[in-house]
C-alpha positions in Angstrom: 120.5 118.3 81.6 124.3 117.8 81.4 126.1 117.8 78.0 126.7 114.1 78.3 123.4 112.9 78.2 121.6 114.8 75.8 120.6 113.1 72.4 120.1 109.5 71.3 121.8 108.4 75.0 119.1 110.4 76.8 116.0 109.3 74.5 116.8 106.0 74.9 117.2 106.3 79.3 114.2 108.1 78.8 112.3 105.6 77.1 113.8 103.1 79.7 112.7 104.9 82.7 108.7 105.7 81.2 108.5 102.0 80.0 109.6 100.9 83.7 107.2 103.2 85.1 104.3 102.3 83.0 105.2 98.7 84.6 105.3 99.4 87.5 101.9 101.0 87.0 101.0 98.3 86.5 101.8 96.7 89.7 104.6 95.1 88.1 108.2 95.2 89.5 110.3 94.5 86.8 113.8 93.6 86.1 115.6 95.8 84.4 115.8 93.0 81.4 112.1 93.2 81.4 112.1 96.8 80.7 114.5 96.2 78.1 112.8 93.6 76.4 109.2 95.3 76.7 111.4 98.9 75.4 112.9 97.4 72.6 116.6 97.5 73.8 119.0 95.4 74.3 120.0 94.1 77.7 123.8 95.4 77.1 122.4 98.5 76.7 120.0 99.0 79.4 122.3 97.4 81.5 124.3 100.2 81.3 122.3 102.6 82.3 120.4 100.6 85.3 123.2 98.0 86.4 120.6 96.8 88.8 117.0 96.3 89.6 117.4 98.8 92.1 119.0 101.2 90.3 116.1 100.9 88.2 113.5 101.0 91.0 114.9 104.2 92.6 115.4 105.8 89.5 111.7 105.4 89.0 111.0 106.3 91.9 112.6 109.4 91.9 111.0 110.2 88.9 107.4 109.6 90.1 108.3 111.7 93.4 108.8 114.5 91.2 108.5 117.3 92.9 108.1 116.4 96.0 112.1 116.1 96.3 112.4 119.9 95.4 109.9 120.8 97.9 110.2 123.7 99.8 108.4 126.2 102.5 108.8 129.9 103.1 106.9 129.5 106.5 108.6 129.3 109.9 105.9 128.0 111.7 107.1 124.1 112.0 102.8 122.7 111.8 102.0 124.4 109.0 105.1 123.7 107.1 104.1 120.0 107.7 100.6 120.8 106.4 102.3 122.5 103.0 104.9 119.3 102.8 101.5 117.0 103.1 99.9 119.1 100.5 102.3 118.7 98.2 103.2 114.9 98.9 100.5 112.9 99.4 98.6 113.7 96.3 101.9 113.1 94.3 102.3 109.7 96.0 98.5 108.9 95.1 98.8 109.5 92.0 101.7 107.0 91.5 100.0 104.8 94.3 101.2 101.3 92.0 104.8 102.2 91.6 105.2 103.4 95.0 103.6 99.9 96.3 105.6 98.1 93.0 109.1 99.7 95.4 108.1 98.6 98.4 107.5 95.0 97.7 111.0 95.1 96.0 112.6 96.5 99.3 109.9 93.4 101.8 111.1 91.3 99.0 115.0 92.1 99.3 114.3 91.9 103.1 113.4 88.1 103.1 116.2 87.2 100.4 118.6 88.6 103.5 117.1 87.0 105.9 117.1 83.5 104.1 121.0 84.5 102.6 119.7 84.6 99.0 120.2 88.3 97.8 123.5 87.4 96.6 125.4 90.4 95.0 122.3 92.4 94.1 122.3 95.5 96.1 120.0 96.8 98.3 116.9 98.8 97.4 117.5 102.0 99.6 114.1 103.9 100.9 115.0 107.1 103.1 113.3 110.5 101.0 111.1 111.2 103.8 113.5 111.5 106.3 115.0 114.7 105.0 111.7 116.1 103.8 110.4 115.7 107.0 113.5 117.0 109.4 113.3 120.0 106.6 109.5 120.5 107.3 110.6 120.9 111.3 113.5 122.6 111.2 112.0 125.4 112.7 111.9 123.4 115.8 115.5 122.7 116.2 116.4 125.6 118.5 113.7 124.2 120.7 113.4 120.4 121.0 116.4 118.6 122.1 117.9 116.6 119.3 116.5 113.6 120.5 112.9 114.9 120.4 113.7 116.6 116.6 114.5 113.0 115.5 111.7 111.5 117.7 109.0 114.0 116.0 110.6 113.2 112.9 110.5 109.7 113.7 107.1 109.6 114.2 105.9 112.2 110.9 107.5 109.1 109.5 104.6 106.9 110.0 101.9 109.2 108.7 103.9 110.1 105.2 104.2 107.7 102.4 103.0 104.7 100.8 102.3 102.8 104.1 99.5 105.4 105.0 97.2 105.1 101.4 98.0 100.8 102.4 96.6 101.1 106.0 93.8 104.1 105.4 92.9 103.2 102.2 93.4 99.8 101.6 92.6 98.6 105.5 90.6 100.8 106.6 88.7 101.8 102.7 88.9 105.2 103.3 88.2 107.8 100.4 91.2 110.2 99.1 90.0 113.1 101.1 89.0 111.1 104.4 92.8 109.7 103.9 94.4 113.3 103.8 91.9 114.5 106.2 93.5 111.9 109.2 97.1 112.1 108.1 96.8 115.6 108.0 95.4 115.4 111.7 97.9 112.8 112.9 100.8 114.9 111.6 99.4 118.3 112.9 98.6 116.4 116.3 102.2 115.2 117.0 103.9 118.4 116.4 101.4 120.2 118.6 102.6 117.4 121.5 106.1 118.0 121.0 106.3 121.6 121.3 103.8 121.3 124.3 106.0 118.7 125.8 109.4 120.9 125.5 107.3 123.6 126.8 106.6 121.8 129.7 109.8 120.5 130.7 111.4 123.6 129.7 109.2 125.3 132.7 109.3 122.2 134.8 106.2 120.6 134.4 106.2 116.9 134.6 104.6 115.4 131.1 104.9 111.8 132.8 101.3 110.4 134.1 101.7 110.2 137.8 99.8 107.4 140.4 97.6 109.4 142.1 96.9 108.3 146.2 94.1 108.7 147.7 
């Protein structure tokens, strides 16, 4: 921890920052004058540390991701590097399943104010972990796919990592914890599988394009 924020200065962030995520916990998204109320600081102060609701939000968020941001692989084979990030993720992001959900109804909710030209001066909520984690997780694969298939498979990972899968498996479909790994695990697996197999195949000439057969 840097000089500057060690003592009373760093207590009191971190008191702002565990009280915000207890809220959030809670499936509440608070403002950051919430947090200061329900911490017992004044606004002025936790103002200074979280000049917004987003500030506050990501900082939360980044704090429930944990280690997830640090995450690392000594494999070079591209699936099972996916399989380790997975491992590593989506438990994390169970586990903090409420302030996840509590972040993205801030960032839907942010979305309508644009849209109806209410958001005013507040700034924007900014979502975009997984994109590196994910590009990291195939890097492997970037002396073999052309950049626009990396950033397509990556694309794509997109939708199976995150909150958005526990809301569709879990919360749609009522899935169990391990049923939920058990298909995102699959669905990731799967689409790395059919984009090496599809470089393959163009790279020795194959058509991958489903073709009208005559009779």
């Amino acid at each position: 921890m840097p000089a500057a924020e060690k003592g009373p200065r760093a207590r009191t962030r971190r008191l702002m920052l565990e009280t915000a995520t207890r809220l959030m916990q809670a499936g509440v998204t608070p403002s950051v004058s919430e947090v200061a109320e329900a911490a017992e600081v004044s606004r002025a102060t936790a103002y200074r540390y979280f000049p917004s609701q987003a500030a506050l939000v990501q900082a939360v968020v980044d704090e429930g991701l944990g280690p997830i941001l640090t995450w690392k692989s000594a494999s070079t084979d591209p699936e099972r590097r996916v399989a380790e990030l997975f491992a590593t993720a989506m438990p994390r992001i169970e586990a903090f399943e409420a302030t996840f959900k509590a972040a993205l109804k801030l960032s839907l909710d942010q979305w309508a104010q644009r849209q109806a030209g209410t958001l005013g001066t507040e700034p924007a909520f900014k979502r975009g972990h997984r994109v590196d984690l994910l590009k990291d997780a195939i890097a492997p694969l970037k002396g073999q796919l052309k950049p626009r298939q990396f950033k397509r498979l990556a694309q794509a990972l997109s939708m199976m990592f995150g909150v958005e899968v526990l809301i569709v498996l879990k919360d749609i479909w009522g899935l169990e914890s391990r049923d939920m790994m058990s298909v995102a695990d699959w669905a990731a697996g799967a689409l790395v599988r059919a984009a090496i197999a599809e470089s393959e195949a163009k790279a020795g000439g194959v058509s991958t394009s489903p073709k009208t057969e005559m009779s």
